[in-house]
N, CA, C and O atoms as CSV, one atom per row, in Angstrom:
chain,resi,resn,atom,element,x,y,z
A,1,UNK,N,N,181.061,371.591,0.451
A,1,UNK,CA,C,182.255,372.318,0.797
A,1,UNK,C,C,182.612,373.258,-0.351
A,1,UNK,O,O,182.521,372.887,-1.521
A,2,UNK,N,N,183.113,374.762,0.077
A,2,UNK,CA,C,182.916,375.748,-0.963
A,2,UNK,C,C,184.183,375.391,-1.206
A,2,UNK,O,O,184.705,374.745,-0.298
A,3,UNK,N,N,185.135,375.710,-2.572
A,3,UNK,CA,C,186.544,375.832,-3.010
A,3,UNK,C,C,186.992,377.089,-3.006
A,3,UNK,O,O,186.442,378.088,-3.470
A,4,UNK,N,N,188.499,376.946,-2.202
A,4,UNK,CA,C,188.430,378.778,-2.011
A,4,UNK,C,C,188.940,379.101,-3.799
A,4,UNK,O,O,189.086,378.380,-4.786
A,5,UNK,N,N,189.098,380.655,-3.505
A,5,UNK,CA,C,189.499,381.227,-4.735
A,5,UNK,C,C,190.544,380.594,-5.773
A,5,UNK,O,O,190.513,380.231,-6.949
A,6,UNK,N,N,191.703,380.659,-4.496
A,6,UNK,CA,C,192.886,379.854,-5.072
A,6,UNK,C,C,192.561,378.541,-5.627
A,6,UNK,O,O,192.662,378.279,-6.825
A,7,UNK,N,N,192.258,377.907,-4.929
A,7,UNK,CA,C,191.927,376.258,-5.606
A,7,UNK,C,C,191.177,376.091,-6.613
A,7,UNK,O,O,191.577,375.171,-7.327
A,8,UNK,N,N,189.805,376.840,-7.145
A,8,UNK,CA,C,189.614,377.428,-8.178
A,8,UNK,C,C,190.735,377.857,-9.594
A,8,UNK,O,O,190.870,377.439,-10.744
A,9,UNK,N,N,191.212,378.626,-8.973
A,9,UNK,CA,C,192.219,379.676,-10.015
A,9,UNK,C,C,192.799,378.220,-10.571
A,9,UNK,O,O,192.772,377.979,-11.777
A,10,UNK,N,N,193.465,377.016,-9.354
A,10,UNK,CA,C,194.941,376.438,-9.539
A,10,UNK,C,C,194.250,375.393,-10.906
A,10,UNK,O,O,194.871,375.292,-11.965
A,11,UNK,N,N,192.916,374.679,-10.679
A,11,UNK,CA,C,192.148,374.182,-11.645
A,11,UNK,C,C,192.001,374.637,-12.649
A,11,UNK,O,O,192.446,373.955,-13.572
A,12,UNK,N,N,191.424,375.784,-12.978
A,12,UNK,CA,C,191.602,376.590,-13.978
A,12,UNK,C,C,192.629,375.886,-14.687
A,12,UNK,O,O,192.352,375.126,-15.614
A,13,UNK,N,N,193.686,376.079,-14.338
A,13,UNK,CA,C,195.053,376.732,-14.796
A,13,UNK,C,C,195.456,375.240,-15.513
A,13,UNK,O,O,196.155,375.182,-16.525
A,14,UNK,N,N,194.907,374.060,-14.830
A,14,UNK,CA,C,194.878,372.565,-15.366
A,14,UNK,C,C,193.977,372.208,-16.352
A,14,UNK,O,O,194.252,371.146,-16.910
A,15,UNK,N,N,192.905,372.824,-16.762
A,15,UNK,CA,C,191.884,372.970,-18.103
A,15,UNK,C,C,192.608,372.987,-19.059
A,15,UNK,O,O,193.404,373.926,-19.045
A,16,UNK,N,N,192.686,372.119,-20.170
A,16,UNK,CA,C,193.307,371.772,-21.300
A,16,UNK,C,C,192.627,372.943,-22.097
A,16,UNK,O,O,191.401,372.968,-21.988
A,17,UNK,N,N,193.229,373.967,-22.918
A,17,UNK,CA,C,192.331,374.718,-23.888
A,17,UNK,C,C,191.750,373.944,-25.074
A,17,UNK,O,O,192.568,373.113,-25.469
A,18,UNK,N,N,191.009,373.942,-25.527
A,18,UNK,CA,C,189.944,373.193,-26.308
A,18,UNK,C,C,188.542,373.833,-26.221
A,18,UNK,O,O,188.011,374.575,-25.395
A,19,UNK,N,N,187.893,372.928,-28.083
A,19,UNK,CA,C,186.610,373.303,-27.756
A,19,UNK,C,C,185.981,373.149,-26.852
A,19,UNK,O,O,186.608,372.667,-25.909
A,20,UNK,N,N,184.466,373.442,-26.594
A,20,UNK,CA,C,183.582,373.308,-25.700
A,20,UNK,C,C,183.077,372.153,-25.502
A,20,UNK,O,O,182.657,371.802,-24.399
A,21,UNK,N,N,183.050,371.244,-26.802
A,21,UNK,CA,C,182.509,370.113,-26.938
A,21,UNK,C,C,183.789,368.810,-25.987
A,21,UNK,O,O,183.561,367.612,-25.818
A,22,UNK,N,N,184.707,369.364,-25.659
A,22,UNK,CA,C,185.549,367.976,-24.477
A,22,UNK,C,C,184.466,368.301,-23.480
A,22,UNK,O,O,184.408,367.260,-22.825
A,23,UNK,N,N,183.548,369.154,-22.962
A,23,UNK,CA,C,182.862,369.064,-22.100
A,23,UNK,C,C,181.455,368.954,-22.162
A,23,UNK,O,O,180.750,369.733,-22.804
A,24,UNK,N,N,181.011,367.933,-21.461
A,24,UNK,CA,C,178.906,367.638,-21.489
A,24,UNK,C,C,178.423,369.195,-21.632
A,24,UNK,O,O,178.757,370.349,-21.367
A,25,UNK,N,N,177.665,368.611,-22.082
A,25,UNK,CA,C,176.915,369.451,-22.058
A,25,UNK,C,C,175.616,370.034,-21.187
A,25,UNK,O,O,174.591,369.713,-21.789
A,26,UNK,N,N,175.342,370.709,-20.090
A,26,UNK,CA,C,174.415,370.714,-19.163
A,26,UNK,C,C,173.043,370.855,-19.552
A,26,UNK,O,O,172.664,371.849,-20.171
A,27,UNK,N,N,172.076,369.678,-19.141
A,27,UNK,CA,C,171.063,369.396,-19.305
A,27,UNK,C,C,170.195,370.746,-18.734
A,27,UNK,O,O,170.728,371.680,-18.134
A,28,UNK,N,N,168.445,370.628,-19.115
A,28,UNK,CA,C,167.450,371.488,-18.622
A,28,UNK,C,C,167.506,371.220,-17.037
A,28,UNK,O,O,167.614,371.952,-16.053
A,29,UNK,N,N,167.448,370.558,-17.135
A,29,UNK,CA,C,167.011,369.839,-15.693
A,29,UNK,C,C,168.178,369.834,-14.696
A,29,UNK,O,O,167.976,369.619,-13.501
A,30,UNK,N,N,169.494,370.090,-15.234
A,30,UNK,CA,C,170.704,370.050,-14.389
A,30,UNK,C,C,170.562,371.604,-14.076
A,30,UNK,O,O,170.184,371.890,-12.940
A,31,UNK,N,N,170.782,372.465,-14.823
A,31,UNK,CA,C,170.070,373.571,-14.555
A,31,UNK,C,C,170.026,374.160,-13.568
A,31,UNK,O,O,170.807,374.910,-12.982
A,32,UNK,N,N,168.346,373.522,-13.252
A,32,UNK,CA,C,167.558,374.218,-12.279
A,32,UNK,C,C,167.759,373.145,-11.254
A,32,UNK,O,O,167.276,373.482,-10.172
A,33,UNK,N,N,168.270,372.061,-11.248
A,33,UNK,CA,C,168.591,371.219,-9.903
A,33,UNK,C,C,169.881,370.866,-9.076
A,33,UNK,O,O,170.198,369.917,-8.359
A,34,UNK,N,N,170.673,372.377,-9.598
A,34,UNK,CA,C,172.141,371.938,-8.952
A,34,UNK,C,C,172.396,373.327,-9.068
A,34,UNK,O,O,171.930,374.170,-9.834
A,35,UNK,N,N,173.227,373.394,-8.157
A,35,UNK,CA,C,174.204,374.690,-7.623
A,35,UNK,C,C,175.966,375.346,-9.373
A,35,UNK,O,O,177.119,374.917,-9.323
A,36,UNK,N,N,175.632,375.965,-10.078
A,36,UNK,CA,C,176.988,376.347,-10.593
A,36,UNK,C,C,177.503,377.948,-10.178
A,36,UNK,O,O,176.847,378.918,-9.800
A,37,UNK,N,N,179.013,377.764,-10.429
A,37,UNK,CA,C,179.675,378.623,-10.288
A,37,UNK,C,C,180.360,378.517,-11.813
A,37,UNK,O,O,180.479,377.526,-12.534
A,38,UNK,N,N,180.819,380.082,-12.064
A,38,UNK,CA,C,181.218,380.258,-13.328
A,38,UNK,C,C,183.137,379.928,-12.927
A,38,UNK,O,O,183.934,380.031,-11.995
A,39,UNK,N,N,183.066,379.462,-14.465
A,39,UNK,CA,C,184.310,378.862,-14.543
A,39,UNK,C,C,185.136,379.701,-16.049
A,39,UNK,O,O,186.313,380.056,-16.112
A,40,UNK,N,N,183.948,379.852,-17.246
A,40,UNK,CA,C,185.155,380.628,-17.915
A,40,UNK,C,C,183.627,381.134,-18.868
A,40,UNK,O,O,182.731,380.401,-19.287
A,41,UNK,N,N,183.743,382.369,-18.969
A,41,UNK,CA,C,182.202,383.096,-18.972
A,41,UNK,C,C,182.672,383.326,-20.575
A,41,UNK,O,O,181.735,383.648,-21.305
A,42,UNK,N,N,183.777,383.227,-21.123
A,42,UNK,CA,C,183.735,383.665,-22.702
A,42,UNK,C,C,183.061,382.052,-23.125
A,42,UNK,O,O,181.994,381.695,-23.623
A,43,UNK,N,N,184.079,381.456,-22.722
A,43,UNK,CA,C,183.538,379.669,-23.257
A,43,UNK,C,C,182.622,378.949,-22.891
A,43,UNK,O,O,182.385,377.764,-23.127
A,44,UNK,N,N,181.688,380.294,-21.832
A,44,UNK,CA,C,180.423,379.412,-21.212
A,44,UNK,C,C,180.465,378.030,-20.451
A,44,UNK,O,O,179.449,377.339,-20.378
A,45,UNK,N,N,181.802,377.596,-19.821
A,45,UNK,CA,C,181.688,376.721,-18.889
A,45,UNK,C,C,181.475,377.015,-17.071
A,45,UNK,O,O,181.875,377.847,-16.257
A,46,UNK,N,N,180.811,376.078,-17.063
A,46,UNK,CA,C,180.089,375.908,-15.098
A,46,UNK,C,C,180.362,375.210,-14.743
A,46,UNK,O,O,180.304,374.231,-15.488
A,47,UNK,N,N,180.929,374.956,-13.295
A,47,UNK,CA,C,181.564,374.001,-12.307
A,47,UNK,C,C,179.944,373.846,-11.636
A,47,UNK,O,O,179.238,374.767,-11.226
A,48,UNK,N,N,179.637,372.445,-11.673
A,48,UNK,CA,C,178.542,371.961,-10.452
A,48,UNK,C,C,179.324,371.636,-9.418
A,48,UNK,O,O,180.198,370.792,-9.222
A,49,UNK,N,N,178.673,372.739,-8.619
A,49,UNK,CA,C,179.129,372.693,-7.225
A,49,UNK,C,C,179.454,371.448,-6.096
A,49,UNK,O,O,180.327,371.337,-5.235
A,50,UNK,N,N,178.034,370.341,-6.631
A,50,UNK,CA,C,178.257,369.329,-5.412
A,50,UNK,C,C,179.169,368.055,-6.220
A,50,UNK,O,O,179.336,366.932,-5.743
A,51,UNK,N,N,179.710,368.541,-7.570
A,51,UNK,CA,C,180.434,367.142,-8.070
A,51,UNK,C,C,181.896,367.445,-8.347
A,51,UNK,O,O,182.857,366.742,-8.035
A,52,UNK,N,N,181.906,368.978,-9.186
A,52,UNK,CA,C,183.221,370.225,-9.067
A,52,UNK,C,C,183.437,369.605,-10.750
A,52,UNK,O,O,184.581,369.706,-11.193
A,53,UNK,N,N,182.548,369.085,-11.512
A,53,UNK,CA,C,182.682,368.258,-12.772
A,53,UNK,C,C,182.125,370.044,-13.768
A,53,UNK,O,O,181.171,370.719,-13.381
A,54,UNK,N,N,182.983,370.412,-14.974
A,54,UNK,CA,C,182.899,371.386,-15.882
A,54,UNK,C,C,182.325,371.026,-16.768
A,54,UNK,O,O,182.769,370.209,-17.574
A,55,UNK,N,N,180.877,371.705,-16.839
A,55,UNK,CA,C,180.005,371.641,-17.994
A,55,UNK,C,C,179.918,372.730,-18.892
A,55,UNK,O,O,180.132,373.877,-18.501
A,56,UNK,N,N,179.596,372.443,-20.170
A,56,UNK,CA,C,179.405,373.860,-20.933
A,56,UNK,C,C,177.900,373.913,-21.035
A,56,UNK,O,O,177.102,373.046,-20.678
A,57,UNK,N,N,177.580,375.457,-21.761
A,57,UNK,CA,C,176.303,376.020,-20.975
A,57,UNK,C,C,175.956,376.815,-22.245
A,57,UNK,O,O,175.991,378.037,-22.386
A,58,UNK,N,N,175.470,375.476,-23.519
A,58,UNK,CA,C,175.279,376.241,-24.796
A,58,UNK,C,C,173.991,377.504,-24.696
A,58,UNK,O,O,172.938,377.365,-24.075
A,59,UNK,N,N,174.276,378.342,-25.233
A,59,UNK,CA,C,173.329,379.502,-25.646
A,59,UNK,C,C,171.953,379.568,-25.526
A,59,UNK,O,O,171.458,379.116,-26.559
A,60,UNK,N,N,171.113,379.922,-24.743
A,60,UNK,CA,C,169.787,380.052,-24.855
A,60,UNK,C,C,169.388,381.014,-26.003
A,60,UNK,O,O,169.731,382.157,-26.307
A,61,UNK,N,N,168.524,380.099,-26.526
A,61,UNK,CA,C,168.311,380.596,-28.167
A,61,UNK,C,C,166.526,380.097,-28.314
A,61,UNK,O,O,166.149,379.096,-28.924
A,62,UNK,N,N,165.816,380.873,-27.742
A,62,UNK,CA,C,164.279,380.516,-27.510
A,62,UNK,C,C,163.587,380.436,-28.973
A,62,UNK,O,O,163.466,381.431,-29.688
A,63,UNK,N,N,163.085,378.957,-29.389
A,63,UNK,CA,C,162.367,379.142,-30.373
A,63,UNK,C,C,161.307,379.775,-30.588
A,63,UNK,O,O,160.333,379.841,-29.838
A,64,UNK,N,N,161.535,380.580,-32.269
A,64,UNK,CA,C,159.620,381.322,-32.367
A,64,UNK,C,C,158.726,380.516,-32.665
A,64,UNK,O,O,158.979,379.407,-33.137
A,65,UNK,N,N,157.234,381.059,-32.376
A,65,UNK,CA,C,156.065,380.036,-32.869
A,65,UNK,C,C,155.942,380.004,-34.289
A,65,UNK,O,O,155.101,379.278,-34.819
């Protein structure tokens, strides 16, 4: 079930401001096996769609050889 805009926004608005670290951190594998929608694109957090649980979405930072 999608969340409309509003119900979105009203959540939002209940997010305690804080670091990134009150929230998990999303695995490789969560990733590519679940549905996100962006939730706050400066602080890099994602709502998984089928749980509505806010993960943060540290930096892809590809190691050199």
């Amino acid at each position: 079930m999608k969340k409309s805009k509003r119900e979105i926004e009203r959540q939002l608005e209940e997010i305690e401001e804080g670091p990134p670290g009150e929230y998990p951190t999303v695995t490789l594998c969560e990733i590519f096996s679940c549905e996100w929608e962006t939730v706050d694109e400066e602080r890099r957090l994602e709502r998984r769609q089928d749980t509505g649980e806010i993960y943060y979405f540290p930096p892809f930072e590809p190691e050199e050889p």
